[in-house]
Biotite code that builds the C-alpha atoms (Angstrom):
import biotite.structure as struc

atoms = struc.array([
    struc.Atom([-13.302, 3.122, -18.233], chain_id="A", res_id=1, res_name="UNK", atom_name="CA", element="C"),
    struc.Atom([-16.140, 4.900, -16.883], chain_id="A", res_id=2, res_name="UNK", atom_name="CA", element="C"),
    struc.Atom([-17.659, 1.948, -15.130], chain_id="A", res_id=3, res_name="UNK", atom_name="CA", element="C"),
    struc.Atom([-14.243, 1.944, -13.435], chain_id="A", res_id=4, res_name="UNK", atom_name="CA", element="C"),
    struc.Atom([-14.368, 5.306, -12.694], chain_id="A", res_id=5, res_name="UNK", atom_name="CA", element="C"),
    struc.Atom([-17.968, 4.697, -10.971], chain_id="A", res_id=6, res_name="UNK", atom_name="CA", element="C"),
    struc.Atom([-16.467, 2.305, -9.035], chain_id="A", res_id=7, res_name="UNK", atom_name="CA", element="C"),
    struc.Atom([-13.609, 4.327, -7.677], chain_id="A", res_id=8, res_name="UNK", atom_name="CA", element="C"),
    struc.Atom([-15.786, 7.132, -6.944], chain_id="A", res_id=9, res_name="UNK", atom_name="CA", element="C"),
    struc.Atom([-17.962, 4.773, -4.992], chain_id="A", res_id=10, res_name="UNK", atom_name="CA", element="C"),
    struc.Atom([-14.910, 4.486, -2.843], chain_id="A", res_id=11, res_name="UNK", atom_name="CA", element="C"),
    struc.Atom([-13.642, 7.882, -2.579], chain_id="A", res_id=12, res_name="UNK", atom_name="CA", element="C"),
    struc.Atom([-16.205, 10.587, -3.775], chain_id="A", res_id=13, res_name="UNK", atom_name="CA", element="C"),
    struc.Atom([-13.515, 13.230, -2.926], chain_id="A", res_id=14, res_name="UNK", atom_name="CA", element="C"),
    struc.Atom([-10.702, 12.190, -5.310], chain_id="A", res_id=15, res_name="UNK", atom_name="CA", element="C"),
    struc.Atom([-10.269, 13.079, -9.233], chain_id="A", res_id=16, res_name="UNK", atom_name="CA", element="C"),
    struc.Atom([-9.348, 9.517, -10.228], chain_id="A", res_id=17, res_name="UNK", atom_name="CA", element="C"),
    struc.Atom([-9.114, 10.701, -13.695], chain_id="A", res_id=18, res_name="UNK", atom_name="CA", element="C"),
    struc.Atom([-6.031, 12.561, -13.173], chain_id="A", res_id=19, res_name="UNK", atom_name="CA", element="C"),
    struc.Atom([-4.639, 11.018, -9.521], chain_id="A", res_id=20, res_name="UNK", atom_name="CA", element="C"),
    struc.Atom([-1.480, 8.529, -10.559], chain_id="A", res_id=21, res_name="UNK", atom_name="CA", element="C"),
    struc.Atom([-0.382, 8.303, -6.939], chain_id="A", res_id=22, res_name="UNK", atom_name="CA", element="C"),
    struc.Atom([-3.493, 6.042, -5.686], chain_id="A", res_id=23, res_name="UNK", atom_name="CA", element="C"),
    struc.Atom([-1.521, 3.542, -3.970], chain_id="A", res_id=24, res_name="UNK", atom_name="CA", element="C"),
    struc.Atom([1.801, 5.992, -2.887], chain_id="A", res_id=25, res_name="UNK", atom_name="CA", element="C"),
    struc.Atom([-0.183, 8.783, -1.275], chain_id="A", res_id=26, res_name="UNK", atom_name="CA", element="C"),
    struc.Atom([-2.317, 5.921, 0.483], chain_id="A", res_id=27, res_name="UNK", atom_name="CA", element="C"),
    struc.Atom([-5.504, 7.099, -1.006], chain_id="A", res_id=28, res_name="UNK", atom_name="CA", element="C"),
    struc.Atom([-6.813, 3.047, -1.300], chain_id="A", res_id=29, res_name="UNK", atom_name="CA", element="C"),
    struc.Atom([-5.703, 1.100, 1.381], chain_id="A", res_id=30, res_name="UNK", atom_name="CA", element="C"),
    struc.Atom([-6.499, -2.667, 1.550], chain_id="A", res_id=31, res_name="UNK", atom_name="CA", element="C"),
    struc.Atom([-9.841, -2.662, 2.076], chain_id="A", res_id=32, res_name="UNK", atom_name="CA", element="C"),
    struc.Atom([-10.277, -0.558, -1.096], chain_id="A", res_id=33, res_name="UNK", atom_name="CA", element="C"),
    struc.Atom([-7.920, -3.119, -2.860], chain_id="A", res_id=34, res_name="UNK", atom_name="CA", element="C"),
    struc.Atom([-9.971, -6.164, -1.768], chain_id="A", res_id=35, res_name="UNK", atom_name="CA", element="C"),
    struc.Atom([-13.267, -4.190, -2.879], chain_id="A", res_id=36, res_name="UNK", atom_name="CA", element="C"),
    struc.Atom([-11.895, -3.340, -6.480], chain_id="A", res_id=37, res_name="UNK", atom_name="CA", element="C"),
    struc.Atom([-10.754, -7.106, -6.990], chain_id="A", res_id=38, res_name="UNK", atom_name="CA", element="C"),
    struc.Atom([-14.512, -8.059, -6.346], chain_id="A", res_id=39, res_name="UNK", atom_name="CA", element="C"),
    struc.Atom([-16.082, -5.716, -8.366], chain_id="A", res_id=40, res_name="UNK", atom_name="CA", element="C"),
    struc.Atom([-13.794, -5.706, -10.856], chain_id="A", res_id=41, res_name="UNK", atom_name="CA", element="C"),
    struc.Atom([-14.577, -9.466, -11.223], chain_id="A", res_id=42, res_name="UNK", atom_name="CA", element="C"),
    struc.Atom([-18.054, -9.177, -11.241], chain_id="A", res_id=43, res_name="UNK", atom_name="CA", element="C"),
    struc.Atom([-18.633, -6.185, -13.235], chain_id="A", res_id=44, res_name="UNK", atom_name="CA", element="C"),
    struc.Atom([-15.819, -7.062, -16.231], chain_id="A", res_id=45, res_name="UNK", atom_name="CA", element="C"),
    struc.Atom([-15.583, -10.624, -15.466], chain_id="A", res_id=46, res_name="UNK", atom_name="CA", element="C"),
    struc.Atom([-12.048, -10.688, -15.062], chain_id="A", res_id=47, res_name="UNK", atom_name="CA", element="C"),
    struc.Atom([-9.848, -12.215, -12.472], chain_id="A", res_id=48, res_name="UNK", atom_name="CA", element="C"),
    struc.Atom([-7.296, -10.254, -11.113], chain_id="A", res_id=49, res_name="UNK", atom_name="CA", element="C"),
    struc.Atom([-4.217, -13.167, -9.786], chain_id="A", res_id=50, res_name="UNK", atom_name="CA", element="C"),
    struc.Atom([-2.521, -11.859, -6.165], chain_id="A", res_id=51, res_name="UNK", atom_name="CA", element="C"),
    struc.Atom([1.151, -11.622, -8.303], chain_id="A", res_id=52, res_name="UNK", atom_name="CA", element="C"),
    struc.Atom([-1.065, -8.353, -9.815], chain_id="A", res_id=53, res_name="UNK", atom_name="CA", element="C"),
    struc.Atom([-1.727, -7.195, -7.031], chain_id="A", res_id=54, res_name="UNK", atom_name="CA", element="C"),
    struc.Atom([1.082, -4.545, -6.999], chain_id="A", res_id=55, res_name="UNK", atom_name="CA", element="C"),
    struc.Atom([1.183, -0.703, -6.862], chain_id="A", res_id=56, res_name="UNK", atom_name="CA", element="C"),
    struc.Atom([2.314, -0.421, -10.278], chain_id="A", res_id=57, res_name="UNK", atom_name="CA", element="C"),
    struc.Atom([-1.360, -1.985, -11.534], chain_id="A", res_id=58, res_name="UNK", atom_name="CA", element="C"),
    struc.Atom([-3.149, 0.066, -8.806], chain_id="A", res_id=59, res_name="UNK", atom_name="CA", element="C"),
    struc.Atom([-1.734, 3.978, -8.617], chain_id="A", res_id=60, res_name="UNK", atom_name="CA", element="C"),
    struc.Atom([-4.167, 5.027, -11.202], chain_id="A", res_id=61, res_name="UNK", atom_name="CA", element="C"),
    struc.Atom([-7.315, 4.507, -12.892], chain_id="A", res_id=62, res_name="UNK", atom_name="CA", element="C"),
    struc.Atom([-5.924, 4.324, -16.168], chain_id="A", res_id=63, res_name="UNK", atom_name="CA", element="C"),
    struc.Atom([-3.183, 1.862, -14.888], chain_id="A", res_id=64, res_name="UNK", atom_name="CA", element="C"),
    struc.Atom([-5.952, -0.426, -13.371], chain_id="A", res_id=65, res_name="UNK", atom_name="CA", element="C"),
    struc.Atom([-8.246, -0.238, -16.817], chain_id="A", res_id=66, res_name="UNK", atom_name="CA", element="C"),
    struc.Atom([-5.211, -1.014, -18.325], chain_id="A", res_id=67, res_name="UNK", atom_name="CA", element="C"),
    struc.Atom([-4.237, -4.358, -16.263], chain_id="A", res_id=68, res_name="UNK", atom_name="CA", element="C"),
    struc.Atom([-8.066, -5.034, -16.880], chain_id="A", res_id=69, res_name="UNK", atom_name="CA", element="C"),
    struc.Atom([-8.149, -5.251, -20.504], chain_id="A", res_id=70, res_name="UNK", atom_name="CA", element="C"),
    struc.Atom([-4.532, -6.837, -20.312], chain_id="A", res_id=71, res_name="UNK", atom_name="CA", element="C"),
    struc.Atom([-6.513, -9.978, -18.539], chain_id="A", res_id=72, res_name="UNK", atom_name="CA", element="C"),
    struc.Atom([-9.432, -10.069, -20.319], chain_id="A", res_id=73, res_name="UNK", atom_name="CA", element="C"),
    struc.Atom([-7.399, -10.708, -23.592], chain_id="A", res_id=74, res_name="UNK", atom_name="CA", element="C"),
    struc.Atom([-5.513, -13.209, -22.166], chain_id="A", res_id=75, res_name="UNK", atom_name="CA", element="C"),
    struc.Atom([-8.660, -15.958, -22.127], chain_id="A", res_id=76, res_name="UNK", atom_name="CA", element="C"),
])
């Protein structure tokens, strides 16, 4: 979780990601941010993130993300 919290902060030094759970709703990470995530998220946790998880569900908090992350990375 923390690495993911590096990474967000990278993003958006101004935002508590540990407590924010409107990330996507209050349009705090717009696309860009999205597209950014998927990479690094790839690269640092060597997961794949497929475009049907792409949703704002997976994406309105840091806990929600970590959670879709360790959801994939049991899956292989």
């Amino acid at each position: 979780m923390n690495t993911l919290l590096r990474m967000l902060k990278g993003l958006h030094p101004d935002v508590d990601f540990e407590t924010c759970e409107t990330l996507i709703d209050d349009k705090i990470l717009d696309s860009f941010d999205i597209i950014t995530l998927v990479a690094d998220i790839n690269s640092e946790f060597d997961v794949t993130i497929p475009a049907e998880e792409i949703i704002p569900e997976n994406f309105n908090s840091a806990r929600a993300l970590y959670a879709l992350i360790e959801r994939l990375s049991n899956e292989d």
